[in-house]
C-alpha positions in Angstrom: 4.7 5.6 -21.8 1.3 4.2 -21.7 0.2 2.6 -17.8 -0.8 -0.2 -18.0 -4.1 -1.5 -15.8 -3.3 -3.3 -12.6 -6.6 -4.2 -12.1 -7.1 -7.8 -10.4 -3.8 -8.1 -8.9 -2.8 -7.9 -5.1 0.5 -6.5 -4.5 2.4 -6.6 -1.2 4.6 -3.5 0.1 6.8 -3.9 2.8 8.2 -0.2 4.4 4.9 0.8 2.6 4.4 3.9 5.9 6.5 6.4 4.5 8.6 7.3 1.6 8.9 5.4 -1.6 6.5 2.5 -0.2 4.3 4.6 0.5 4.0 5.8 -2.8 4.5 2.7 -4.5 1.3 2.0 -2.7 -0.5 4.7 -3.9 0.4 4.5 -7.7 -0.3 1.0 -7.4 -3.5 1.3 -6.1 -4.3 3.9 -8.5 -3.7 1.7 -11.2 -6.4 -0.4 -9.8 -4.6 -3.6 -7.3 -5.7 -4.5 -4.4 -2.6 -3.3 -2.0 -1.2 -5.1 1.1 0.8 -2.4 2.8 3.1 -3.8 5.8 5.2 -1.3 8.1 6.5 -1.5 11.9 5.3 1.9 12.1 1.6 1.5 13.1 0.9 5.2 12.9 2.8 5.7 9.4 0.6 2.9 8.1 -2.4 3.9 8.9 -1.7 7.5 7.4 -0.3 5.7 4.5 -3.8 2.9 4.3 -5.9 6.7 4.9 -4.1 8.0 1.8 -5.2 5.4 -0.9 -8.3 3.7 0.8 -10.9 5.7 -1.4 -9.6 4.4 -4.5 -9.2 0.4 -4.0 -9.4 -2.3 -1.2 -6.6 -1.7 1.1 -5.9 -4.1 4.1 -3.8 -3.5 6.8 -0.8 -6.1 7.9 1.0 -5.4 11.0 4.6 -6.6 10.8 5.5 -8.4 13.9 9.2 -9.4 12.7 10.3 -6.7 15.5 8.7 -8.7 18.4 
């Protein structure tokens, strides 16, 4: 199956710190969108924002539904 471009879109992850939201967030990003990548573990999401920064415009969104 052919992948299709995601270029020009913004996508949201929730959970995106670890497991499959984390790589949802790197195939997506990969394909070119601008990722939002939202986790309540801070140092998961920044490993997770490290991981696909090089490739597209990544910006981190703390959760604060915990507080």
């Amino acid at each position: 199956m052919r992948k299709r471009s995601l270029s020009g879109l913004v996508v949201a992850i929730t959970g995106g710190g670890a497991g499959i939201g984390a790589a949802i967030a790197a195939q997506t990003a990969a394909r070119g969108a601008r990722v939002a990548i939202g986790d309540l573990d801070k140092a998961a999401l920044e490993a997770a924002i490290a991981g696909v920064a090089t490739s597209v415009a990544v910006y981190f969104v703390p959760n604060a539904a915990a507080d």
